[in-house]
Structures are given as structure tokens and as C-alpha cells.
Backbone as ProteinMPNN parsed JSONL, in Angstrom:
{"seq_chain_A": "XXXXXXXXXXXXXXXXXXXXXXXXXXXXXXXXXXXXXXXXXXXXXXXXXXXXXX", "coords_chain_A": {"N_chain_A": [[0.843, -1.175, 0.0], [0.254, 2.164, -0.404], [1.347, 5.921, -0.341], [-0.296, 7.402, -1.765], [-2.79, 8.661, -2.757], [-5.131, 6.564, -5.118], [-6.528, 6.897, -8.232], [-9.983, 5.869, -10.042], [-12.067, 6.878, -12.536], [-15.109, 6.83, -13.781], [-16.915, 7.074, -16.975], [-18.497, 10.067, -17.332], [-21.059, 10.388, -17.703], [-22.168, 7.73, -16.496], [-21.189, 7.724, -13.838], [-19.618, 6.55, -12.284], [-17.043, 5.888, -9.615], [-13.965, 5.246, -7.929], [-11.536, 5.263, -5.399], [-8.584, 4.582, -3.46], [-6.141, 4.155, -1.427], [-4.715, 1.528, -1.862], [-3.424, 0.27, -4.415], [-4.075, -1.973, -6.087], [-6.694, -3.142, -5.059], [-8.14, -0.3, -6.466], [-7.883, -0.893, -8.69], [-9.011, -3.981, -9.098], [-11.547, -3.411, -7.836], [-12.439, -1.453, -9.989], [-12.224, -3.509, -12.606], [-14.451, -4.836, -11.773], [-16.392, -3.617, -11.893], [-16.552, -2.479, -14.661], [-17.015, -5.265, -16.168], [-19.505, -5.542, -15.149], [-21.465, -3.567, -15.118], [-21.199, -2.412, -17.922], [-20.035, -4.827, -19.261], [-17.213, -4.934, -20.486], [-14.065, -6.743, -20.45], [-11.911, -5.031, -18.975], [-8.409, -4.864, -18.702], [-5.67, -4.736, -16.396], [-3.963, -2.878, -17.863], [-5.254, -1.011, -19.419], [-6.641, -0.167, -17.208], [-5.118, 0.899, -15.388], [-4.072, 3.263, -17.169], [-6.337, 4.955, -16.962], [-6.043, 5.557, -14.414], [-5.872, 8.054, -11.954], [-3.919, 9.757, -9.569], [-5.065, 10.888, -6.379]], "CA_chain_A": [[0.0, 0.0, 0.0], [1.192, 3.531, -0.405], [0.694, 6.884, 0.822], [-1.001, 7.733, -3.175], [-4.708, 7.707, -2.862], [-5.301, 6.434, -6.344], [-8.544, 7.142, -7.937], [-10.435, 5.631, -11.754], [-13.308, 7.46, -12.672], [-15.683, 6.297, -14.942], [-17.812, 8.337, -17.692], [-19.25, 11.537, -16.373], [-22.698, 9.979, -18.132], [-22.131, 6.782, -15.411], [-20.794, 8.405, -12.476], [-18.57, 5.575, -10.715], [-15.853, 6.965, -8.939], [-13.697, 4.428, -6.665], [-10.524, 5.78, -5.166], [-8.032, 4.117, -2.263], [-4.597, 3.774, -0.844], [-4.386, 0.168, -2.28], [-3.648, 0.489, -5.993], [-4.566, -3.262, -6.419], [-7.769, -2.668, -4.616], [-9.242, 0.081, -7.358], [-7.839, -2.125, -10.328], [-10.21, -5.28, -8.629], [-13.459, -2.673, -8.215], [-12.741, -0.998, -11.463], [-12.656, -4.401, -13.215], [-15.614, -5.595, -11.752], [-17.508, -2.313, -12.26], [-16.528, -2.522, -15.749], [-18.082, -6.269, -16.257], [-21.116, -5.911, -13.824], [-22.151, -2.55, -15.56], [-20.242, -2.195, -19.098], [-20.383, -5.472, -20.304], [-16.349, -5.034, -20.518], [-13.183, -6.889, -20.028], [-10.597, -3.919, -19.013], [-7.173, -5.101, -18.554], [-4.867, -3.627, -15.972], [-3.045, -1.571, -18.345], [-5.956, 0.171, -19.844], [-7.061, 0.785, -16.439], [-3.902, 1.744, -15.077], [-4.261, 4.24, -18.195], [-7.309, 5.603, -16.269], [-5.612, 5.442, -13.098], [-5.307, 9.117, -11.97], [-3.564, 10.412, -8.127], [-6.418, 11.913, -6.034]], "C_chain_A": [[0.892, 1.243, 0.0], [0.797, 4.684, -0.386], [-0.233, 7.999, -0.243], [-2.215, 7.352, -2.891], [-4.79, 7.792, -4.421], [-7.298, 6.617, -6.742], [-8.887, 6.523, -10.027], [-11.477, 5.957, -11.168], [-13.809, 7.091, -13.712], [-16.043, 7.345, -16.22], [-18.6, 8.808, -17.296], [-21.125, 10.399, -16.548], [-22.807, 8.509, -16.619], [-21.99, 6.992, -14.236], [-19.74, 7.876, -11.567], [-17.604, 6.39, -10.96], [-15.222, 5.175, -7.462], [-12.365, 5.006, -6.723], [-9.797, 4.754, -3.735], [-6.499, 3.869, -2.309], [-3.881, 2.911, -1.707], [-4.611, 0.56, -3.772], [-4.37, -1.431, -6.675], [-6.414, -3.216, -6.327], [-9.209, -2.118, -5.653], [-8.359, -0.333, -8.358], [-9.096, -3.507, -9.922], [-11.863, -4.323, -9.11], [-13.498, -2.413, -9.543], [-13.078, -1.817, -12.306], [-13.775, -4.739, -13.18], [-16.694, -4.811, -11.744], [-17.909, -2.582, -14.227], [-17.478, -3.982, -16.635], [-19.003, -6.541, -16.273], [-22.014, -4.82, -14.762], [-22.278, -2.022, -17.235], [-20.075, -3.529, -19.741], [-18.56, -5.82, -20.862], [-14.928, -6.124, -19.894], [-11.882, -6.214, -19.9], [-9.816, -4.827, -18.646], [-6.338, -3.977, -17.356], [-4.052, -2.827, -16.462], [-4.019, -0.763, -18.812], [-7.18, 0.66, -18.261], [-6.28, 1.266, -15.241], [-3.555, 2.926, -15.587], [-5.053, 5.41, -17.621], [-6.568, 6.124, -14.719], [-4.943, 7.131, -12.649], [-4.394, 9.404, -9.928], [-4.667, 11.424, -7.705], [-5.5, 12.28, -5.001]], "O_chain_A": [[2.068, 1.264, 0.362], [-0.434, 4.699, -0.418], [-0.738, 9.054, 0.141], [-2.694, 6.224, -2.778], [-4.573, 8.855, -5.003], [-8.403, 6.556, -6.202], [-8.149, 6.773, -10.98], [-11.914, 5.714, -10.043], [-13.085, 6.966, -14.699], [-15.387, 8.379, -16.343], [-19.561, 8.199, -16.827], [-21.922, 9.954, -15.722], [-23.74, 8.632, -15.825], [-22.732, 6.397, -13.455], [-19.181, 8.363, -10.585], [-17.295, 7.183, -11.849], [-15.82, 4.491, -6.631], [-11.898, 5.291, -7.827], [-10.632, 4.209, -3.013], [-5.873, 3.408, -3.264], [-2.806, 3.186, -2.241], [-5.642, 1.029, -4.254], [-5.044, -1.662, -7.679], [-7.193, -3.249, -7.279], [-10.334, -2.59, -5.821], [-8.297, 0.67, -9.068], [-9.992, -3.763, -10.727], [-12.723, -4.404, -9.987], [-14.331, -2.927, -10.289], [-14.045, -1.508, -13.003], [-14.374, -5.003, -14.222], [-17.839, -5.242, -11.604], [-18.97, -2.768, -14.823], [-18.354, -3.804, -17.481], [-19.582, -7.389, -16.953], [-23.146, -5.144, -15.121], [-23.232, -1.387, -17.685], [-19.948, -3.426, -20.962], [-18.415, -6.814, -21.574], [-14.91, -6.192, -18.665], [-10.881, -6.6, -20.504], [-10.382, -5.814, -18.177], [-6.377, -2.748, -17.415], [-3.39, -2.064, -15.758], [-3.74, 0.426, -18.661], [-8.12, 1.455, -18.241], [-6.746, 1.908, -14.3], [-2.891, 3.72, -14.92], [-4.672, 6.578, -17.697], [-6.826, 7.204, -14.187], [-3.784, 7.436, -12.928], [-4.986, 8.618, -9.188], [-5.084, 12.404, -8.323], [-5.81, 13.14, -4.177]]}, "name": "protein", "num_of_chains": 1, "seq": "XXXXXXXXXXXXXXXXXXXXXXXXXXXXXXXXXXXXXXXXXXXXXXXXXXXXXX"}
């Protein structure tokens, strides 16, 4: 863990927002946001891509 709160945000039109300490953490939610809601299989590099410092 590290002292970076990381944050992926979705599309404004969707709204998710998950942010935390644990960069592993919002790569897991983001994936399974992306699946559950989107219909998507992101990859951790294109949502490492997303992956901004909050």
C-alpha cells in the first residue's frame, strides 16, 4: 500500500468513482464495475491508463 490515494473514474454519463490507498484494490473494483455494468473486459493496463492520483 502507499501513501497515493489512487482514484479511476468512470464516464461523467455513469458516475462511478472508486478511489483508495491500495492500488490493487481500485484495479479489482474498477474491473468488476466494468463487467457488472459495461459489459467489458478492461485489462490492468488500460485501467492503469485511467488510473489518476487523487
Amino acid at each position: 500500500m502507499s501513501n497515493d490515494l489512487k482514484r479511476i473514474e468512470c464516464d461523467p454519463k455513469c458516475g462511478f468513482v472508486v478511489q483508495s490507498h491500495d492500488e490493487k484494490e481500485v484495479l479489482d473494483i474498477a474491473r468488476k464495475h466494468a463487467k457488472e455494468k459495461h459489459d467489458m473486459n478492461a485489462t490492468d493496463q488500460q485501467l492503469k491508463g485511467m488510473m489518476k492520483s487523487a
